[in-house]
N, C-alpha and C positions, 0 to 999 in steps of 0.2 A: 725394428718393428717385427722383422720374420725370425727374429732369433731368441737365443737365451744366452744369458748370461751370468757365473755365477762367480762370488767374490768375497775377501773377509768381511766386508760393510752387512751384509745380506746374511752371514755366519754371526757376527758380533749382535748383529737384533734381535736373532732369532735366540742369540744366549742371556741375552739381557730380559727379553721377553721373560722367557722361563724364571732367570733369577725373582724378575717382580711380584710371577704368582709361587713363588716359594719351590720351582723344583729345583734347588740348589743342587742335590746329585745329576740330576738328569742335564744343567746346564753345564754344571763342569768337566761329564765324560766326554760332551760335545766338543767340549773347547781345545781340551786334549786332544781327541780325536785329530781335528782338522789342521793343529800345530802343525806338523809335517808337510803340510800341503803346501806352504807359503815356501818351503824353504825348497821346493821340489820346480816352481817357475823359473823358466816356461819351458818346462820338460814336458807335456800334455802327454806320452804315454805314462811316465810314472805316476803326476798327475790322475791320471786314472787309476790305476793302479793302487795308490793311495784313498782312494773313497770306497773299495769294498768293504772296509769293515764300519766306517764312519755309514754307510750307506744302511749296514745290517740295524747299528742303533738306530736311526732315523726312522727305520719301519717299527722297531718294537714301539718306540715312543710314540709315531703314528697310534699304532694299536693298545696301545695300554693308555695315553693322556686324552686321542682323539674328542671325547664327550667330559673332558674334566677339565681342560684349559677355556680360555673368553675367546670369542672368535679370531680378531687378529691372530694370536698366538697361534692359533689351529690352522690358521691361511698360510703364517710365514712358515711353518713346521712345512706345510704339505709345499711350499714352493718351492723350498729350499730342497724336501727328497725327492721333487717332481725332476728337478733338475741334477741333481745327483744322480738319478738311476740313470737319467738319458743318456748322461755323459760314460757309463759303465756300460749300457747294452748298446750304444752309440743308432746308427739309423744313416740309411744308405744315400738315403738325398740330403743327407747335411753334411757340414765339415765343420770340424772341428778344429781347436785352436785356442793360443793363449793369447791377450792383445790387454798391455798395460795391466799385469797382474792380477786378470781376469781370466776363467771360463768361460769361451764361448763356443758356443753353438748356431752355425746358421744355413738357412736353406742356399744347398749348394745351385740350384739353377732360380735365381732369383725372378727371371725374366716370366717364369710359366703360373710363377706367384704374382706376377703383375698382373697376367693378361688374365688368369683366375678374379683376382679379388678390381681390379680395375677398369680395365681394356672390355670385359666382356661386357660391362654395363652397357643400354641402348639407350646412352645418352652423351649428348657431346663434353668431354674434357680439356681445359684449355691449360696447356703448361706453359708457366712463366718465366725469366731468370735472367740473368745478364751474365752467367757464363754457361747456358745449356747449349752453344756452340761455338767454334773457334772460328773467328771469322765469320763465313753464313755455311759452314759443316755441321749437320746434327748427327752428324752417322754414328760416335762414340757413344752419347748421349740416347738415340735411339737402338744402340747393340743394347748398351745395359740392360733400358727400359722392356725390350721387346717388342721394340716399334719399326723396328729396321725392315721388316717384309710385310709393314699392314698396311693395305694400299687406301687404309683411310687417312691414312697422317697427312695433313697439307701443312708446310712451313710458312714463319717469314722472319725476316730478321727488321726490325726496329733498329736504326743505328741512334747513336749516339747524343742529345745533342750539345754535350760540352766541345768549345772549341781547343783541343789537344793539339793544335799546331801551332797554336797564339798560346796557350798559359800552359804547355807541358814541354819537355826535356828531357830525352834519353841518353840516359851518361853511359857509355860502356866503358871501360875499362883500357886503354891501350897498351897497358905493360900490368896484367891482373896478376893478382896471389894467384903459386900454383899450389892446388889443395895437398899434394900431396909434399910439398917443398917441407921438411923441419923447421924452418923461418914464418911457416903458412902465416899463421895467427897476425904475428909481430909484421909482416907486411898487409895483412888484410888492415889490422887494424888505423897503421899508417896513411891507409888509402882511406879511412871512412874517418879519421879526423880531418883530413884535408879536407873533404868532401861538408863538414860540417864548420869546419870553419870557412870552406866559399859559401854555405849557406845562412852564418851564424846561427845555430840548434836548427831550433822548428824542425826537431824531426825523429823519424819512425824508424828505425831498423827491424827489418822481420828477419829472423833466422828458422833454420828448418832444425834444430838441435837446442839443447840446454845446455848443453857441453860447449858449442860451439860463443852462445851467448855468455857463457860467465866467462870462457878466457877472454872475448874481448872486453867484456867489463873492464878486468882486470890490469887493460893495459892502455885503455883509454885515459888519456888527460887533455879535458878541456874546460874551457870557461863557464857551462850552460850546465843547468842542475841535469843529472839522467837520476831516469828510473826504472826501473826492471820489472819486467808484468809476473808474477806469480801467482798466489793463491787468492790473495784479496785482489781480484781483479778489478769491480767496481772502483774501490777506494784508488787502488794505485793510476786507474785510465781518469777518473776524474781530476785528480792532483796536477798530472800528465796537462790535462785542458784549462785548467787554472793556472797553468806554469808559463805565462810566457816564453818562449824561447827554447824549453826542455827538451832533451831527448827522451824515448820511449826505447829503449832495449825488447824485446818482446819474439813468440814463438807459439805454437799450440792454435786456440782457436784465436788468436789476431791478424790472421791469415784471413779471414770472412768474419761477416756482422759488425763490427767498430764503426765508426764513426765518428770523423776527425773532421769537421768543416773549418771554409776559412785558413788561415795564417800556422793553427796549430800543427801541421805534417805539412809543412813547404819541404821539404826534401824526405823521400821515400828510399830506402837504402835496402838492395835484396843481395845478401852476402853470396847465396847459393841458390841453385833453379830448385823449384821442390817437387824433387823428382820426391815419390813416396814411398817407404821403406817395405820392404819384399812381405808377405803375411801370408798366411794359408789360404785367403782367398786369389790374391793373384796366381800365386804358385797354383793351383787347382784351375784356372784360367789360361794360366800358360801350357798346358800339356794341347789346347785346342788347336796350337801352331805348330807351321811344320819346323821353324825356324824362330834362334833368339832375334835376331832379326826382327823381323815380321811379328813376333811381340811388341818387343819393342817401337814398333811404328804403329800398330793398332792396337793397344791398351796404353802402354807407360809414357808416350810422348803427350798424348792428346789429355791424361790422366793430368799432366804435371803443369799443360798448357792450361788446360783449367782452373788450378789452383794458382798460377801465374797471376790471369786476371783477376782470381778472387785478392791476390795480395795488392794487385796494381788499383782495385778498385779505392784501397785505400787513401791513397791518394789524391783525388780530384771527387769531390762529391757537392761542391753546388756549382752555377756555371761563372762563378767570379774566384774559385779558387784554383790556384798556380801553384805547379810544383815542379821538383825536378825527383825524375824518380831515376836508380842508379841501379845496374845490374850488375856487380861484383866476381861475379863465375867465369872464368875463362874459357867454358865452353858455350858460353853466349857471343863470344866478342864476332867479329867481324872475318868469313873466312874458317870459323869454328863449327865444330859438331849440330851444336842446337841453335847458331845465331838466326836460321830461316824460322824455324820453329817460334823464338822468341818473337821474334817482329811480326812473323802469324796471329801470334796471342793476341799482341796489343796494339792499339789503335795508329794511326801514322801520325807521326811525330816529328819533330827533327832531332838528328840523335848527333854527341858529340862524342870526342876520347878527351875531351880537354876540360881540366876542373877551370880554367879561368874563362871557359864558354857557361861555366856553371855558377859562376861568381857572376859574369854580366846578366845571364838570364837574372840570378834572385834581384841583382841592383835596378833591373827593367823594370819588372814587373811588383816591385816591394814599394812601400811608404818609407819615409825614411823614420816614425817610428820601431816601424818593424825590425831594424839596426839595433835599438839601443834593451830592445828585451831580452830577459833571461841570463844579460853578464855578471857573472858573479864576482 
């Protein structure tokens, strides 16, 4: 919302635009131009470096089509070198950056842009969410925001009211893949058909990679249809809920918003914590500490605990639905790095290392329909 973003989708309109009212040269010196630029990600100095001359055209066509193109064309023209220049004369409260082979551009103290377009209204705001704290902590959520020293903020936490200790299941792992083993994959994936056959299907794996999701495709063998979330996501998550039994391979935004009620995600599988990949805004965050450390405790845990429950939400969403959700990380297990962290995030539970603890929970809590779905 405070930023900019610039990308080939935003280049290819603004050249097709021009194609349609006939400036065939003017669109193809464009197109040329900006070639170079794709192959230069995510280098963002060369990147830059790369738009001064693609920048120079942009203004003459400004000035010589301005009053001769239809409006659209004249908006995308001017959007397109509005953001082109920014990214060349750059500007001191923003950072800049490349994220999914994109340009971007964003206000680097976000909080002073809350309290500007927000905070300063004399009227009350009420924020909502089921992971705007960890546990009853807002303090991450209020650093962000810029609410952490405004002594009008009054809290409360809302718990929960599904019962997670009658229809939920914490599997950790007692002898987990170590990520870094050559073997990794071929034992993770060992450990998630097990885990699918104590459940038979009904279930959802989130992965924090694409990489990491197609090698275990690849070595998955089991009875119950899967499907892999890509680009047709609508199509593939509906199939997925008409699938009795199916598994759901998945990564990106299945992590928050989905919705799985019911029998369809009875076993939730997290191969890895989602901790969230390093980008020019954390990095420009981290210089605030005196210590990796102390990062790491105040941005990157609480950052990953969040997206934790946003994955865990998946899981249980009316209050007659059971699940067993499984954390597959070995620095979650018991005695490990983040296993306090983990059991922070999410509600109390009872938690096992044993897949035949995971077998009697589905046989307790299931119909015995629910056995004969999705065998192929």
């Amino acid at each position: 919302m405070f930023g900019i973003s610039l990308g080939a989708e935003e280049i290819q309109n603004l050249v097709q635009s021009l194609r349609r009212e006939r400036y065939l040269l003017a669109a193809e010196s464009l197109e040329e131009l900006f070639e170079p630029l794709q192959e230069k990600l995510p280098d963002i100095d060369e990147c830059i470096r790369l738009l001064i001359v693609p920048n120079q055209h942009l203004q003459t066509m400004l000035r010589r089509l301005h009053d001769s193109v239809t409006v659209p064309t004249r908006m995308a023209l001017e959007k397109v070198s509005s953001a082109v220049t920014l990214f060349i004369e750059g500007n001191p409260n923003m950072v800049f950056y490349v994220e999914a082979d994109r340009l971007c551009a964003t206000i680097l103290d976000l909080t002073v842009q809350f309290r500007s377009t927000l905070w300063s209204q004399e009227r009350p705001i009420l924020l909502t969410s089921g992971t705007l704290a960890v546990g009853d902590d807002f303090r991450r959520f209020r650093e962000k925001a810029g609410l952490l020293t405004d002594n009008r903020v009054t809290e409360t936490v809302a718990f929960s009211p599904f019962d997670y200790e009658k229809n939920c299941i914490l599997y950790l792992s007692q002898s987990p893949p170590k990520h870094r083993s050559e073997s990794y994959y071929d034992e993770l994936s060992a450990e998630i058909t097990a885990l699918l056959n104590a459940s038979y299907g009904h279930a959802l794996v989130l992965f924090t990679s694409y990489a990491a999701m197609s090698a275990v495709k690849e070595r998955l063998d089991v009875c119950w249809p899967i499907f892999t979330l890509g680009r047709n996501v609508a199509h593939t998550t509906e199939r997925f809920k008409t699938t009795p039994g199916s598994i759901l391979l998945a990564t990106g935004a299945a992590w928050e918003g989905f919705d799985f009620p019911g029998d369809c995600v009875s076993l939730l599988i997290i191969p890895r914590l989602p901790f969230a990949h390093p980008n020019a805004m954390t990095e420009k965050e981290r210089e605030k500490y005196s210590s990796l450390h102390d990062f790491i405790r105040a941005v990157v845990v609480p950052e990953m605990q969040t997206k934790l429950r946003q994955g865990f939400g998946r899981a249980i969403r009316t209050e007659t639905d059971t699940c067993v959700v499984a954390i597959l990380d070995e620095r979650a297990c018991p005695g490990q790095r983040y296993f306090r962290d983990v059991k922070a995030a999410l509600p109390d539970m009872p938690t096992t290392s044993s897949i035949h603890a995971v077998a009697d929970f589905i046989r307790k809590v299931k119909s015995e329909n629910y056995f004969q779905e999705g065998l192929l």
